[in-house]
C-alpha positions in Angstrom: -6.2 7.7 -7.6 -5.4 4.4 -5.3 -4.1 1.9 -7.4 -2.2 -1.8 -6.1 -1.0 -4.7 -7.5 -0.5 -8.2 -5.5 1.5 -11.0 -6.8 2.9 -14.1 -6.1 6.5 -15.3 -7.2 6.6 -19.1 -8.1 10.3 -19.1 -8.7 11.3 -17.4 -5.2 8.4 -18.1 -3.7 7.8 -14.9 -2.5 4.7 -12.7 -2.2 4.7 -9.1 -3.2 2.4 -6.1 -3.1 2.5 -2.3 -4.0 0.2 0.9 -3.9 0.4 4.1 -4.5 -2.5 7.1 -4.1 -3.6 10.7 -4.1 -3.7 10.7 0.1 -1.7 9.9 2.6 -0.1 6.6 4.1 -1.4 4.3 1.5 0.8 1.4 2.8 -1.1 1.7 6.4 -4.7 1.5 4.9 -4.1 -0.8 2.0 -1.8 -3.3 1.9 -1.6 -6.7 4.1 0.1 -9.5 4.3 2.6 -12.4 5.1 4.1 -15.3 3.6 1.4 -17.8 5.4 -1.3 -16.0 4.2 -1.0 -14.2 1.3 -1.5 -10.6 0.6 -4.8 -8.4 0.1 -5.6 -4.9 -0.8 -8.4 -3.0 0.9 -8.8 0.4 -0.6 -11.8 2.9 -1.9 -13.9 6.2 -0.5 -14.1 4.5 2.7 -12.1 1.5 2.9 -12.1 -1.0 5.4 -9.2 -2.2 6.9 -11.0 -4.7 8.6 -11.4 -6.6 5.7 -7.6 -6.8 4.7 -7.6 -8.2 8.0 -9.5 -10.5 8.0 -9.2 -11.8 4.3 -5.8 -13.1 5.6 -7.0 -15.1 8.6 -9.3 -16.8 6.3 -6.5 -17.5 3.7 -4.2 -19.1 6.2 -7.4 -21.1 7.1 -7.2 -22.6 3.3 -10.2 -20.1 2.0 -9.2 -19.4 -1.5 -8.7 -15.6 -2.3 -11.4 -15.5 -4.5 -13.7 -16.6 -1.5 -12.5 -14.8 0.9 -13.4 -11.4 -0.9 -16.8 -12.9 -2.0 -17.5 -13.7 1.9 -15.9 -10.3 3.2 -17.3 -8.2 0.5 -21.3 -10.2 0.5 -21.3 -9.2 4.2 -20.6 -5.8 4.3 -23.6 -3.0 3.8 -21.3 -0.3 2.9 -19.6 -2.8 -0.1 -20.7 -0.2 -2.5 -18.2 2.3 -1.5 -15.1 0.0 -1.3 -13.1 -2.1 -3.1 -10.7 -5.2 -2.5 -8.5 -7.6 -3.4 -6.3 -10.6 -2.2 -4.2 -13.1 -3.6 -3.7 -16.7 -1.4 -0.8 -18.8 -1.0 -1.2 -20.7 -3.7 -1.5 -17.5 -6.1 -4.8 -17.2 -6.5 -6.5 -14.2 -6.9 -9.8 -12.1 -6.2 -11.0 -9.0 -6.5 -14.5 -6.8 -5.9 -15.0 -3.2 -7.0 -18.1 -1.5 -5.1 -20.7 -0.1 -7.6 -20.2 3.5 -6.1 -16.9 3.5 -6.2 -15.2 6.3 -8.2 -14.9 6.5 -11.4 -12.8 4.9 -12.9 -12.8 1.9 -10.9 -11.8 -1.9 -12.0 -9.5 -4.6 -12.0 -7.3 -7.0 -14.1 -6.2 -10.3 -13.5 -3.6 -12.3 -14.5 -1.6 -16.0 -13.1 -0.6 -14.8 -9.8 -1.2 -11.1 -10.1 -4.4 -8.7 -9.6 -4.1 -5.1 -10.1 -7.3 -2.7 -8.9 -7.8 0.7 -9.0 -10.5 3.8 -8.2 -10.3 7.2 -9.5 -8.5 6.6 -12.6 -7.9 8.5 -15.0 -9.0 6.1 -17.1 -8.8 1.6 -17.9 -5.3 2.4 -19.9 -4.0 3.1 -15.6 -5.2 -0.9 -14.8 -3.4 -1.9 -18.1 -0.1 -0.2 -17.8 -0.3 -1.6 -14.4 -0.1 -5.5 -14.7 1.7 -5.0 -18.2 4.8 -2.8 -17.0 4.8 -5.6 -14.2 4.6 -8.5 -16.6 7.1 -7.2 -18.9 9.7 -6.3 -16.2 12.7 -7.8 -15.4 14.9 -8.2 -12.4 13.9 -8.9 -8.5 10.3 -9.4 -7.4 10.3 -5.5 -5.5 11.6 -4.0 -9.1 9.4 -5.3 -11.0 6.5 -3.9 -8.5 8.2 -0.7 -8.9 7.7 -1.0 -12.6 4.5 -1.6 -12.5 3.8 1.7 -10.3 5.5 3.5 -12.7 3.8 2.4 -15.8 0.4 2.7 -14.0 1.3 6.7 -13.4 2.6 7.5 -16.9 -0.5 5.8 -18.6 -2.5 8.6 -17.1 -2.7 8.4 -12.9 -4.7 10.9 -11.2 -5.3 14.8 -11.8 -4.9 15.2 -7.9 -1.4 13.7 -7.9 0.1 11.3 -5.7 1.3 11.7 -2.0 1.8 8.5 -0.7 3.2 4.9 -2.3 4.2 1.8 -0.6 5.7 -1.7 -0.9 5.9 -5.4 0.9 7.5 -8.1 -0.2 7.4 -11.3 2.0 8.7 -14.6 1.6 9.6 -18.0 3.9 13.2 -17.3 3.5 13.7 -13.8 4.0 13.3 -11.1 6.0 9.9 -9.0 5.5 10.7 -6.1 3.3 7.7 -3.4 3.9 8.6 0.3 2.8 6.2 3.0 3.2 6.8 6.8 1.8 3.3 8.2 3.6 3.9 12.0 2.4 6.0 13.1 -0.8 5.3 15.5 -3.7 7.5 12.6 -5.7 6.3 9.2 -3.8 7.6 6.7 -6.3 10.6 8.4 -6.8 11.0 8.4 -2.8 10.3 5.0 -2.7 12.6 3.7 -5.4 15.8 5.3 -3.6 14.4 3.7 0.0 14.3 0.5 -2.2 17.8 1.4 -3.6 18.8 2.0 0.4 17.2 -1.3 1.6 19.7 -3.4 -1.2 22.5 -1.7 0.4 25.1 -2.1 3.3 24.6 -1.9 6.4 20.9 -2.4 6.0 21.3 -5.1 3.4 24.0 -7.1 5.5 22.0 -7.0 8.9 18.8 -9.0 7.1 20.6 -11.8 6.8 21.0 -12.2 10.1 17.6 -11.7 11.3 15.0 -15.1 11.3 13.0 -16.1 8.9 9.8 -18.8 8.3 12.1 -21.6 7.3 15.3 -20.1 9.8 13.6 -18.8 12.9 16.5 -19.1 15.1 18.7 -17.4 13.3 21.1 -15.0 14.7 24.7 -13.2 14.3 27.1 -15.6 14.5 
C-alpha cells in the first residue's frame, strides 16, 4: 500500500503532506514540496519522480494543480502504471490514478486536501484517510498523523508498512520534513520523531533559523 494526503492550511498558512507504504523511503520517492509552490505526490508500480518535480515548477509558474497533473500525466506513455497528485498555493487540488495501477487504486478530494492511494485494501483506506484528517484537532503535522493512522486501521495493506513520512512547510517557519525510511512500526516511529521535533533543543534552534518572510534571521 502507498497511500498520501496533501493539504493546505488557510489559518496558518501552511502546507502539509504525508505518506506512508509497504517499501522503503516513501518520503524520498513521494512527497515534494515548498511553501512557493505547493506540494505533490508522485507514487505507483513505477513512479516517477520526475513528475513531483516538475508539477512544482509549474505551480510556482501559476499552473493550477489540477493542470499541472493533467499536462504531466497526458504526456507521459507509461501514465498507466503511476499515479499523482498535487495541491497549488492557493489550495487547489488534482489528482490522476493510472488505469493499471494496483488494485485498489483512487482518490478523494476535499477544500484543500487530496488523499490517493494504490494497493489498498480496499475504498474504506481513501475514506478513513481524509476523514481521520478532517475530524482531527490540534497542529497541521498532528492532524496528518491522524489521518495515517485512520487510513491503516480502516484496512492498509496485507504486506505491512516499512516506510512513512511527513513535510510541513510554511512562509514563517522552518521546513519540517521527517522521514522513517525502514521500521516494522513506521507511524509509530514517526509520531515519537514528531514528538522529538516539538521538543528542546531541537524545537528552540528553529526559531532561529530563516524563513520565507525572515530570511535573515539568525541567533541573536
Amino acid at each position: 500500500m502507498t497511500i498520501s494526503i496533501l493539504t493546505y492550511d488557510a489559518k496558518t498558512g501552511t502546507y502539509g503532506g504525508a505518506a506512508c507504504t509497504g517499501s522503503l523511503c516513501v518520503g524520498g520517492w513521494v512527497l515534494r514540496g515548498d511553501a512557493e509552490s505547493g506540494l505533490s505526490a508522485s507514487q505507483g508500480s513505477a513512479p516517477s519522480t520526475l513528475w513531483g518535480t516538475r508539477s512544482l515548477e509549474l505551480m510556482r509558474g501559476g499552473t493550477s494543480a489540477a493542470d499541472a497533473v493533467a499536462r504531466l500525466t497526458g504526456a507521459d506513455s507509461g501514465r498507466g502504471h503511476r499515479q499523482m497528485a498535487a495541491l497549488d498555493p492557493s489550495g487547489g487540488v488534482g489528482h490522476f490514478t493510472g488505469a493499471d495501477s494496483v488494485a485498489t487504486a483512487g482518490a478523494r478530494a476535499a477544500e484543500n486536501v487530496v488523499v490517493s492511494g494504490n494497493m489498498l485494501s480496499g475504498e474504506a483506506v481513501l475514506d478513513a484517510c481524509i476523514e481521520g484528517y478532517l475530524d482531527a484537532r490540534g497542529a497541521h503535522a498532528e492532524r496528518l498523523l491522524a489521518a495515517l493512522t485512520a487510513a491503516e486501521r480502516a484496512g492498509g495493506d496485507s504486506r505491512g508498512l516499512l516506510s512513512a513520512a511527513l513535510l510541513v512547510v510554511g512562509p514563517d517557519m522552518a521546513p519540517l520534513t521527517l522521514r522513517i525510511d525502514h521500521s516494522e512500526t513506521p507511524l509509530a516511529a514517526l509520531q515519537d520523531l514528531y514528538r522529538r521535533s516539538q521538543s528542546s533543543p531541537y524545537a528552540d534552534w528553529l526559531d532561529l533559523v530563516p524563513t520565507l518572510n525572515a530570511p535573515d534571521r539568525a541567533p541573536g
